[in-house]
DRENLUMVO-366923 format. One line per 10 residues: their letters; for each residue x, y, z of N, C-alpha, C. Coordinates in nm, 4 decimals, always signed. Atoms other than C-alpha are relative to their C-alpha. Layout:
<rs>
A	X/Y/Z/X/Y/Z/X/Y/Z ~ ...
</rs>
This chain:
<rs>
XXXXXXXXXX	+0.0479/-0.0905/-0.1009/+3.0400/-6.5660/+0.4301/-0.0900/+0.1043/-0.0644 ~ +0.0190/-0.1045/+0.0555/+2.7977/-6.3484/+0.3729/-0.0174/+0.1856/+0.0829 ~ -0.0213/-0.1417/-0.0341/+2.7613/-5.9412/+0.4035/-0.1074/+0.0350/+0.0317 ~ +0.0958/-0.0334/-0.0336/+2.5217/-5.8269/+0.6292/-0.0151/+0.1759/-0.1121 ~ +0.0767/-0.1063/+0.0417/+2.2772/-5.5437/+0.4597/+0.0362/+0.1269/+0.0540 ~ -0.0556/-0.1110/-0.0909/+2.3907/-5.1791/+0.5045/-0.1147/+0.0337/+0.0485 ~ +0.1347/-0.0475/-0.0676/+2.1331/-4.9574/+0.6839/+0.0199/+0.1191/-0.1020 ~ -0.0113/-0.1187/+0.1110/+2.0412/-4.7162/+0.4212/-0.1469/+0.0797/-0.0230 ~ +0.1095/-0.0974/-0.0322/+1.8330/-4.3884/+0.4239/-0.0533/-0.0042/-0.1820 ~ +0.1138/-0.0360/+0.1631/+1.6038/-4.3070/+0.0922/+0.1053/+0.0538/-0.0925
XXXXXXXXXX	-0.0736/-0.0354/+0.0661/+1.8721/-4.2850/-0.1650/-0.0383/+0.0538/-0.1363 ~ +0.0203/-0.0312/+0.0698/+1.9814/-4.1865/-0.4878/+0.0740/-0.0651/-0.0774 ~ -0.0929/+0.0920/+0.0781/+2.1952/-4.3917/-0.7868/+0.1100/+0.0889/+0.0414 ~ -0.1933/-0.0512/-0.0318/+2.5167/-4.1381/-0.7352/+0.0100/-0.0402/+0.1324 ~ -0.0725/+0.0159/-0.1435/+2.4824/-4.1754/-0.3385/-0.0061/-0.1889/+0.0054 ~ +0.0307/+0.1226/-0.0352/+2.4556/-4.5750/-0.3811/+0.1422/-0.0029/-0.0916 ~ -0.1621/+0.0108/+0.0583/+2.7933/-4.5516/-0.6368/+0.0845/+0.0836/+0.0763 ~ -0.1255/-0.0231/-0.0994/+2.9652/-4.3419/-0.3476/-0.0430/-0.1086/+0.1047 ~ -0.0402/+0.1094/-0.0817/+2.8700/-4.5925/-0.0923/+0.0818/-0.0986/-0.0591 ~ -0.0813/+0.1141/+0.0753/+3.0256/-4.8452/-0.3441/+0.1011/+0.0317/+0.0017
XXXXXXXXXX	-0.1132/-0.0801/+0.0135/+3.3416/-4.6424/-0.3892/+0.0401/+0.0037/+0.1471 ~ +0.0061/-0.0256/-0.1234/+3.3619/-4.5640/-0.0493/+0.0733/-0.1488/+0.0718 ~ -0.0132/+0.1311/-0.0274/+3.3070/-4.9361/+0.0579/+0.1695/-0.1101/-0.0324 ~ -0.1210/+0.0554/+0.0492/+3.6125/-5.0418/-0.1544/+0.1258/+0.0405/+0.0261 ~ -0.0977/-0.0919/-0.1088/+3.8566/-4.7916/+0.0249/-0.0263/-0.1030/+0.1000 ~ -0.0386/+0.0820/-0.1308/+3.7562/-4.9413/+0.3344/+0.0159/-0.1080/+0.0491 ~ +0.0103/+0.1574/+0.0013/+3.7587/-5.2724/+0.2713/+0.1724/-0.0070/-0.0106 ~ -0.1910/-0.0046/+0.0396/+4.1425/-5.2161/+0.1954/+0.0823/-0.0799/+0.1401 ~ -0.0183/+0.0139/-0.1204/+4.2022/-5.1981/+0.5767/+0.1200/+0.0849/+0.0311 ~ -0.0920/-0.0842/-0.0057/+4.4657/-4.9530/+0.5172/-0.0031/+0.0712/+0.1574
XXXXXXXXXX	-0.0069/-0.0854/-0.1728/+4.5994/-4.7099/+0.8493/-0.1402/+0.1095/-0.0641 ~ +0.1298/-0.0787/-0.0560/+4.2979/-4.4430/+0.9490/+0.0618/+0.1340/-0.1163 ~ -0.0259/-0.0946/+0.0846/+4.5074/-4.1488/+0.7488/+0.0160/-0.0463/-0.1124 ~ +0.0030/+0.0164/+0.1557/+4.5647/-4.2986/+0.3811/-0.2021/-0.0403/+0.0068 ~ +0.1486/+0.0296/+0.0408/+4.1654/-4.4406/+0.4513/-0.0518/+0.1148/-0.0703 ~ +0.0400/-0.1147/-0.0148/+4.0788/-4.1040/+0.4790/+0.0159/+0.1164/-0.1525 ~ -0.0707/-0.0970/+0.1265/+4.2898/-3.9209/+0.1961/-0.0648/-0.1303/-0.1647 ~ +0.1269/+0.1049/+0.0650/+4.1162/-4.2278/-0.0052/-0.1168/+0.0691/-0.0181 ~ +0.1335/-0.0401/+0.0565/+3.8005/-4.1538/+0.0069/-0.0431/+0.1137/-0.0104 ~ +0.0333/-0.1187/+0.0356/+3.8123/-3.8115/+0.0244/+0.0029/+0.0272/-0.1695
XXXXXXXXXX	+0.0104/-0.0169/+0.1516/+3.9340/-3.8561/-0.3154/-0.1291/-0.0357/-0.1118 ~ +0.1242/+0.0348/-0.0491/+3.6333/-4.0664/-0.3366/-0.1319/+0.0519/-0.0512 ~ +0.0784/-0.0870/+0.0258/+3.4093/-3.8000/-0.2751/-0.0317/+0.0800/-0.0843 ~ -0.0114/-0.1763/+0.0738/+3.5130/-3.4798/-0.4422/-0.0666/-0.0199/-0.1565 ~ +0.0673/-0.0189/+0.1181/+3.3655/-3.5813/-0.7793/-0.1221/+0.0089/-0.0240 ~ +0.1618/-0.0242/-0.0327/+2.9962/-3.6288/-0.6047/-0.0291/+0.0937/+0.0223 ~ +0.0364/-0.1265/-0.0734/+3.0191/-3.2878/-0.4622/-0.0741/+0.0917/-0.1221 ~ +0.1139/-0.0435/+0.1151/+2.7642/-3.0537/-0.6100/-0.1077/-0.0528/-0.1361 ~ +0.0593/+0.0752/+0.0834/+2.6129/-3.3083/-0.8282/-0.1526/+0.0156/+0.0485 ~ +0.1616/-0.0741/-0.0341/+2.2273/-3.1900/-0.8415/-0.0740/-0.1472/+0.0529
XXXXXXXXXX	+0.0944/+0.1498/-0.0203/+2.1209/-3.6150/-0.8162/+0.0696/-0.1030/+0.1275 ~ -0.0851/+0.1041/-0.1334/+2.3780/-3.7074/-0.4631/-0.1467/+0.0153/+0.0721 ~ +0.1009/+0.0218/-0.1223/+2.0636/-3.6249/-0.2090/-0.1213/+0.0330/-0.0572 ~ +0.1807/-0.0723/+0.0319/+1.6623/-3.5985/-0.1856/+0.0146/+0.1449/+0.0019 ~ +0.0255/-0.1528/-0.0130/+1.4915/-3.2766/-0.1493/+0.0025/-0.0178/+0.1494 ~ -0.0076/+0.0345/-0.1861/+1.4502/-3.4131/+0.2426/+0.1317/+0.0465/+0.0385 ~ -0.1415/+0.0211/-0.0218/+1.8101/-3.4547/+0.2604/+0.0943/+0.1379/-0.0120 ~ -0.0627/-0.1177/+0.0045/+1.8476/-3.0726/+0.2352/-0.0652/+0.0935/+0.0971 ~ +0.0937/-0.0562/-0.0823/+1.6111/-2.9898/+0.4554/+0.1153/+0.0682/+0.1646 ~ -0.0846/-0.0274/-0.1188/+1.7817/-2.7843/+0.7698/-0.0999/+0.0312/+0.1567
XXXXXXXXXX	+0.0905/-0.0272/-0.1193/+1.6360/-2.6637/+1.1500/+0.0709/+0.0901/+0.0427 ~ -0.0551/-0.1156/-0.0425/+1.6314/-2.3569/+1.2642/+0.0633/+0.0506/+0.1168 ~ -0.0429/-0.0054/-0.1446/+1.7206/-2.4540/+1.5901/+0.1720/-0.0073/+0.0010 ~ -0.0898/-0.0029/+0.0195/+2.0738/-2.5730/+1.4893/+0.0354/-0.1048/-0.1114 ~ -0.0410/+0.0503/+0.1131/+2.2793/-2.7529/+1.2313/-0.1107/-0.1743/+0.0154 ~ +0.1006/+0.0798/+0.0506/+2.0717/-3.0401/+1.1035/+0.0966/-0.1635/-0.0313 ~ -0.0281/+0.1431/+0.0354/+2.1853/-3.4348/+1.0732/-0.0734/-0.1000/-0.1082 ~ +0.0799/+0.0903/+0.0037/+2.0786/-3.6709/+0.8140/+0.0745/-0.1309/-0.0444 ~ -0.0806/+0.1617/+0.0682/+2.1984/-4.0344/+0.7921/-0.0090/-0.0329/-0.1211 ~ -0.0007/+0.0580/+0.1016/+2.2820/-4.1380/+0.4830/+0.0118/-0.1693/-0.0273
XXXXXXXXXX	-0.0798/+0.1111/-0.0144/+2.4258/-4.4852/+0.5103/+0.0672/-0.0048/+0.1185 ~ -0.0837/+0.0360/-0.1226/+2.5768/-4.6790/+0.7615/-0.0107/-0.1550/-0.0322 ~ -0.0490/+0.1306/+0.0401/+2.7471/-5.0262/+0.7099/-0.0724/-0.0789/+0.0933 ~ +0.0293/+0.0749/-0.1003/+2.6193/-5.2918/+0.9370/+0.1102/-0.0345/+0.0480 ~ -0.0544/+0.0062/-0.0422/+2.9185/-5.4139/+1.0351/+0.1239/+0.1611/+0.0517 ~ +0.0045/-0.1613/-0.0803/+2.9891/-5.0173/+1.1627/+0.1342/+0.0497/-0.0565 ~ -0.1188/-0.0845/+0.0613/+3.3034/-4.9684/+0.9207/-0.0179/+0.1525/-0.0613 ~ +0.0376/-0.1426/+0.0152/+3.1577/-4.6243/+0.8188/-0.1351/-0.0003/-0.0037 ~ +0.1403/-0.0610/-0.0439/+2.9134/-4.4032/+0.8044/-0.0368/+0.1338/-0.0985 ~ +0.0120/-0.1782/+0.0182/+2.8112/-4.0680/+0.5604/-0.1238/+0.0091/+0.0093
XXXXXXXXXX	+0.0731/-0.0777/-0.0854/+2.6074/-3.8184/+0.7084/-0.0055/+0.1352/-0.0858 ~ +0.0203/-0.1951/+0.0742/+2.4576/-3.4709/+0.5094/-0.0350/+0.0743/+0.1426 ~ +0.0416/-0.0969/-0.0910/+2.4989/-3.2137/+0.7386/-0.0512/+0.1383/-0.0508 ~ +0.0978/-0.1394/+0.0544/+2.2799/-2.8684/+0.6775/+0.0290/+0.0661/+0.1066 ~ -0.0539/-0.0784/-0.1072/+2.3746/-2.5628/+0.8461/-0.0406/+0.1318/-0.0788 ~ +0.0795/-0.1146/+0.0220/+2.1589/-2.2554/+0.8377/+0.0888/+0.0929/+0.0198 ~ -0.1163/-0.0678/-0.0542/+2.3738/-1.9391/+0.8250/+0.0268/-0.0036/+0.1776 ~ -0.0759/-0.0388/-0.2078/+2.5628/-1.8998/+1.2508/-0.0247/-0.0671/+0.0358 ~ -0.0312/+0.1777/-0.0867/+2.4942/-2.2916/+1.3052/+0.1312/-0.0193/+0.0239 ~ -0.1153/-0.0037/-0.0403/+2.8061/-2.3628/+1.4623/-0.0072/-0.1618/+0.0738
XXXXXXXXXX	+0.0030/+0.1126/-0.1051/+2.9201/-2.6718/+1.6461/+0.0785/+0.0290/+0.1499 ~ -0.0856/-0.0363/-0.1187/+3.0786/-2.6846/+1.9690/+0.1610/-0.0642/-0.0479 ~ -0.1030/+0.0644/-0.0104/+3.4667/-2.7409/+2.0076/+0.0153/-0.1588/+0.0251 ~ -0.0057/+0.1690/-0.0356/+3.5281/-3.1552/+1.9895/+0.1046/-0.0323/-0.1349 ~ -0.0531/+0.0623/+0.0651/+3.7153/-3.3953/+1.8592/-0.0883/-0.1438/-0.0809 ~ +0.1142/+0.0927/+0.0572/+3.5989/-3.7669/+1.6924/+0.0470/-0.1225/+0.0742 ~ -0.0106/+0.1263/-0.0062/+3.5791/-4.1321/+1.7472/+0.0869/-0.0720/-0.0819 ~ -0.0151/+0.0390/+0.0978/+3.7086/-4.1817/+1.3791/+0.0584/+0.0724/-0.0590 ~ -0.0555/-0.0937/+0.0906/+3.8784/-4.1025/+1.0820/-0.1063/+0.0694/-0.0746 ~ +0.0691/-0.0416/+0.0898/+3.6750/-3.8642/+0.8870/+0.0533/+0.1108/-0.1331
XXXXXXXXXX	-0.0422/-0.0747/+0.0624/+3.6458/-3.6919/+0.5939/-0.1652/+0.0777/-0.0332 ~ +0.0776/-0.1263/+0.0280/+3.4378/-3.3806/+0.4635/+0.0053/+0.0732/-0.1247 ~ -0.0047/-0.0700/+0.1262/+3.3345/-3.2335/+0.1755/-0.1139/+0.0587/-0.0429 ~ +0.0859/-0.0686/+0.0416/+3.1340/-2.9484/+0.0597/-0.1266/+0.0256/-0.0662 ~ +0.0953/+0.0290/+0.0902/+2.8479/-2.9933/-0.1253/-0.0637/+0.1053/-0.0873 ~ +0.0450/-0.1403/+0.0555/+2.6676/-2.6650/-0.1573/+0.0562/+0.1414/+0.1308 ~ -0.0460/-0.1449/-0.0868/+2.7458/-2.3093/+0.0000/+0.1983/-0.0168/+0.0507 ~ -0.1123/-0.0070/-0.0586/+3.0599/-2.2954/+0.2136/+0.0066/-0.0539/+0.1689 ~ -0.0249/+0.0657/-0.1535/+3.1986/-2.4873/+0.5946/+0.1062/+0.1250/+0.0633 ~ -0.1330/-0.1172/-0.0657/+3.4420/-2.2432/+0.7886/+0.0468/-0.1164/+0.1286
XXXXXXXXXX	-0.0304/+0.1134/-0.0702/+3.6347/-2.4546/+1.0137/+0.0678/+0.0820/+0.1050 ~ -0.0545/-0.0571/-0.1543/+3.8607/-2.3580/+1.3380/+0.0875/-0.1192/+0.0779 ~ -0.0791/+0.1559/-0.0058/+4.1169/-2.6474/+1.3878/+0.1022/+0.0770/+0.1691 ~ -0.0472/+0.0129/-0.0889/+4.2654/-2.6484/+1.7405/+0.0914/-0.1103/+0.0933 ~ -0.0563/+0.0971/-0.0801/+4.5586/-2.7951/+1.9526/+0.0065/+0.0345/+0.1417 ~ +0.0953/-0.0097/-0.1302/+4.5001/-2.8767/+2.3538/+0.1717/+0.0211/+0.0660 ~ -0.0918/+0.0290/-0.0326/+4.8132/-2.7276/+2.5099/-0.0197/+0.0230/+0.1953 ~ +0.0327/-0.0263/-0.1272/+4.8711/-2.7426/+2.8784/+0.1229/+0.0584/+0.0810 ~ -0.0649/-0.0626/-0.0847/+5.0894/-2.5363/+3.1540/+0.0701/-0.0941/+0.1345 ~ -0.0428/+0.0872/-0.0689/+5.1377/-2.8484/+3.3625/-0.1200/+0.0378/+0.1001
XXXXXXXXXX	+0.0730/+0.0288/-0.0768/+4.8938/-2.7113/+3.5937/-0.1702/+0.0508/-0.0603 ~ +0.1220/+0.0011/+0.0709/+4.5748/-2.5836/+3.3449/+0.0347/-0.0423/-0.1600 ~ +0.0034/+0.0421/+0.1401/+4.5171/-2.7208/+2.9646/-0.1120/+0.1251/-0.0614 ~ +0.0753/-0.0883/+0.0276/+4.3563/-2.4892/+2.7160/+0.0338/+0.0150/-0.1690 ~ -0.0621/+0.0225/+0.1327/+4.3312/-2.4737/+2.3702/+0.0391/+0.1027/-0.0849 ~ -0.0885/-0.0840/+0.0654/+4.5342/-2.2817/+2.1013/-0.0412/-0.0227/-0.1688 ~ +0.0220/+0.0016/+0.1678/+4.3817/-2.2003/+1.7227/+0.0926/-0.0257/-0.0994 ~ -0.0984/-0.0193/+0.1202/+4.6150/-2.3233/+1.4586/+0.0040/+0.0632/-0.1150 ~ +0.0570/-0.0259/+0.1574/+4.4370/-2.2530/+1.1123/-0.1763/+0.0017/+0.0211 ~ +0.1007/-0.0257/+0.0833/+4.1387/-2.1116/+0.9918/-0.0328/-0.0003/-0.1475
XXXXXXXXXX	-0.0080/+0.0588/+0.1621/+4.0007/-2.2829/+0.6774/-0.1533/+0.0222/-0.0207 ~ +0.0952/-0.0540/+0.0243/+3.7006/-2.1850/+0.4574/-0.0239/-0.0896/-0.1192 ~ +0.0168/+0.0640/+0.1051/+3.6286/-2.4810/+0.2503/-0.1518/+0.0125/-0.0700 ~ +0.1209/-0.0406/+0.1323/+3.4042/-2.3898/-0.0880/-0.0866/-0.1193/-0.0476 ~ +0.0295/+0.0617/+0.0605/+3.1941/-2.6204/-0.2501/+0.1019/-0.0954/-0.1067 ~ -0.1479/+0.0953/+0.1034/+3.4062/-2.9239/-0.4233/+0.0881/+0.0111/+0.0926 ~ -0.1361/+0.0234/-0.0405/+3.6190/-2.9251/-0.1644/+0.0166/-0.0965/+0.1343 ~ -0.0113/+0.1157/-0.0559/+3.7532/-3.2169/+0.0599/+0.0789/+0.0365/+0.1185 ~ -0.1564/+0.0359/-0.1162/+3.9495/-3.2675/+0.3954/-0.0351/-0.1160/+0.0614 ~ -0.0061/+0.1368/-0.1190/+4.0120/-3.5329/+0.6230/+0.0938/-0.0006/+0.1075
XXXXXXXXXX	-0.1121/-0.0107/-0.0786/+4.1740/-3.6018/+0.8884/-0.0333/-0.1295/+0.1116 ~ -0.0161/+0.1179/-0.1369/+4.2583/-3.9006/+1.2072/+0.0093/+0.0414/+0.0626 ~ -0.0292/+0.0202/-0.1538/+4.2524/-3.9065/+1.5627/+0.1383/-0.0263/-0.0017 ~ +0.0163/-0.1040/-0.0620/+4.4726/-3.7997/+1.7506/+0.0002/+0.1986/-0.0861 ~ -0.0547/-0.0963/+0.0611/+4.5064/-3.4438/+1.6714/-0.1096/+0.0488/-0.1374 ~ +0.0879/-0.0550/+0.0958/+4.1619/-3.3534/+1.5132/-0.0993/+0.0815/+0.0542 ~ +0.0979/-0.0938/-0.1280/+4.0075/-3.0644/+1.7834/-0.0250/+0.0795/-0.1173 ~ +0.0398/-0.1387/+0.1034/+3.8034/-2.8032/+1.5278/-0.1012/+0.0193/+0.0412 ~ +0.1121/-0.0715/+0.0418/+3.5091/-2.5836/+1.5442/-0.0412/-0.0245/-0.1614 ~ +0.0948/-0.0163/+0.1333/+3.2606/-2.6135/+1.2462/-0.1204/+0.0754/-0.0069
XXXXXXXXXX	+0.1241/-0.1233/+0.0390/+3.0302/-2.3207/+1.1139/-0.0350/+0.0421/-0.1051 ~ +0.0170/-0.0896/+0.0362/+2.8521/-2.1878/+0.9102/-0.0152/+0.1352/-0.0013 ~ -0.0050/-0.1107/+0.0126/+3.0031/-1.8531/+0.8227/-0.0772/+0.1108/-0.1476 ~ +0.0197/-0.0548/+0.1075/+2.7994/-1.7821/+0.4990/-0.1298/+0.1024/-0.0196 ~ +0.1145/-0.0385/-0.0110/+2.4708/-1.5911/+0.4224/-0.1123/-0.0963/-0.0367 ~ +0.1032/+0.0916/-0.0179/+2.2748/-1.8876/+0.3061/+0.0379/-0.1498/-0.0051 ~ +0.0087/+0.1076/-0.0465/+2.2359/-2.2441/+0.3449/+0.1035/-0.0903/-0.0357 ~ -0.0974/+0.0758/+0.0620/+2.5586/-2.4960/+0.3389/-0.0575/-0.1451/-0.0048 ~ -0.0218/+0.1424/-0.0171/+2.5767/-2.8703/+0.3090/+0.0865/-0.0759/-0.0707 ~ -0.1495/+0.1306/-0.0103/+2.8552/-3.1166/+0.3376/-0.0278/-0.1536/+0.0615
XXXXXXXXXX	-0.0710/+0.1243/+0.0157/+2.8995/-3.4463/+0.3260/+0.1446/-0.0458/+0.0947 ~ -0.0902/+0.0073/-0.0733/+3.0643/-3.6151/+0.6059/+0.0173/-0.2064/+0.0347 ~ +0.0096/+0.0967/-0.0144/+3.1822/-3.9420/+0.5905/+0.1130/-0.0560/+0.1138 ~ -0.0362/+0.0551/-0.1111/+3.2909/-4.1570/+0.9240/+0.0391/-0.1213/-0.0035 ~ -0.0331/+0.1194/+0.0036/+3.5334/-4.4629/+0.9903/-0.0895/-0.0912/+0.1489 ~ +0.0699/+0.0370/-0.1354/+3.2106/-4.5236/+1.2554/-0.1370/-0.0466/-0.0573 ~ +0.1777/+0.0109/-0.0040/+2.8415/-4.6420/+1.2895/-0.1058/+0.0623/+0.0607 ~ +0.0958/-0.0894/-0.0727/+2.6900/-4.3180/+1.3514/-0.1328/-0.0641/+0.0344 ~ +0.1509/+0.0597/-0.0094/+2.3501/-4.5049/+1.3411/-0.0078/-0.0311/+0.1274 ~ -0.0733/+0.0695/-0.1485/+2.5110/-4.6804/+1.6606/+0.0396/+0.1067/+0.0940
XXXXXXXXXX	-0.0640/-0.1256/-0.0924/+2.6574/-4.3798/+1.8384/-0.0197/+0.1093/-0.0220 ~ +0.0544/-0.0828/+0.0367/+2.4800/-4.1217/+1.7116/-0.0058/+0.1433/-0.0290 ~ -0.0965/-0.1383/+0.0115/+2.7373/-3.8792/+1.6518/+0.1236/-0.0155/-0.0279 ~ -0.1207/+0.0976/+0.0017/+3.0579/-3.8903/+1.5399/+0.1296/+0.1025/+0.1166 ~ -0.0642/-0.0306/-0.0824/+3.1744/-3.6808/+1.7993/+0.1093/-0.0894/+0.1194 ~ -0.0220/+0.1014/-0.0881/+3.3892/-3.8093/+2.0732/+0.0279/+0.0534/+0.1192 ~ -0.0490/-0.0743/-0.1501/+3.5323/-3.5515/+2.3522/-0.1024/+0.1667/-0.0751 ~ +0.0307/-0.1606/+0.0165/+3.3373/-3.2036/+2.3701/+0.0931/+0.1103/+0.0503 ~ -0.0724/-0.0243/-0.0971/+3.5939/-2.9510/+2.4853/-0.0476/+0.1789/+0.0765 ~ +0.1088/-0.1146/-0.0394/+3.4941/-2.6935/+2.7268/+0.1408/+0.1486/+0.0508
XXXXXX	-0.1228/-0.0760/-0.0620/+3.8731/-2.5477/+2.8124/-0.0018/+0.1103/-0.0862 ~ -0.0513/-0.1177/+0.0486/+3.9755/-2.1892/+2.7523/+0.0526/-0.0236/-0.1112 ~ -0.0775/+0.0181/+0.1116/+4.0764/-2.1052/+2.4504/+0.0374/+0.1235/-0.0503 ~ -0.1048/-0.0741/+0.0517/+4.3140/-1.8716/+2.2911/-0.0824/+0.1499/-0.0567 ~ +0.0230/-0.0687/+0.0684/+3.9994/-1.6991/+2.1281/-0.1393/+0.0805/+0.0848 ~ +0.0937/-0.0503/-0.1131/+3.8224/-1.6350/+2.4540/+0.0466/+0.0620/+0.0849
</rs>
């Protein structure tokens, strides 16, 4: 049998030995949380490495946080994605499609992790933890039970590394629910 061709953006030799690395985690077929705690491990040794992305690949918009595909499998078992985030880019409240994981690259992510509780007759969500992951640093996490805010809280420019058990290329986000309910901090 053979392996269809990944879809792959203008690389670099370290980001073509984390797709490889990467690849071999998921080929495992392990559950969605050890994938995850996998390759985060994975990651964390690419982080800050001056030769993981182009100069493109850092590029941000001033309009809001910035996307750039890195890779994406053909058969849609993952996906990493450099995200750029100008200081007070923010995302909206959501959850994902996938297991993902995240990891710092340059500057700092501020996160905002939320659970959706409900009254029986309104739902609304409730802040658990506020986390401020530095450069070199990893998380992950599975569906269910992965509602967060993501921002940049810093003074200049972050980027992280976000890799997806999806084919962003295909769905073009790895979002999956946006949530628009009250929340604890409104």
């Amino acid at each position: 049998m053979t392996t269809p061709a990944p879809v792959v953006a203008a690389t670099t030799r370290r980001l073509a030995q984390l797709v490889e690395e990467v690849r071999d985690v998921v080929d495992r077929g392990l559950p969605p949380d050890l994938t995850a705690y996998l390759v985060g491990e994975r990651l964390a040794p690419h982080l800050g490495a001056s030769d993981l992305l182009t100069p493109q690949q850092y590029e941000g918009d001033p309009d809001h946080y910035r996307q750039h595909l890195l890779h994406a499998e053909r058969d849609g078992a993952f996906s990493i994605v450099a995200l750029v985030w100008l200081p007070g880019q923010r995302t909206a409240i959501h959850d994902h499609v996938a297991w993902c994981v995240t990891g710092v690259h340059q500057g700092e992510e501020h996160e905002r992790r939320f659970r959706l509780v409900s009254d029986g007759t309104a739902a609304r969500l409730v802040a658990t933890q506020d986390v401020v992951n530095r450069q070199g640093e990893v998380c992950g996490f599975a569906p269910p039970g992965d509602i967060h805010r993501v921002w940049n809280g810093g003074d200049g420019k972050a980027v992280s590394l976000h890799i997806y058990g999806a084919d962003i290329s295909r769905l073009g986000s790895s979002v999956r629910r946006v949530y628009e309910q009250r929340t604890d901090e409104s």
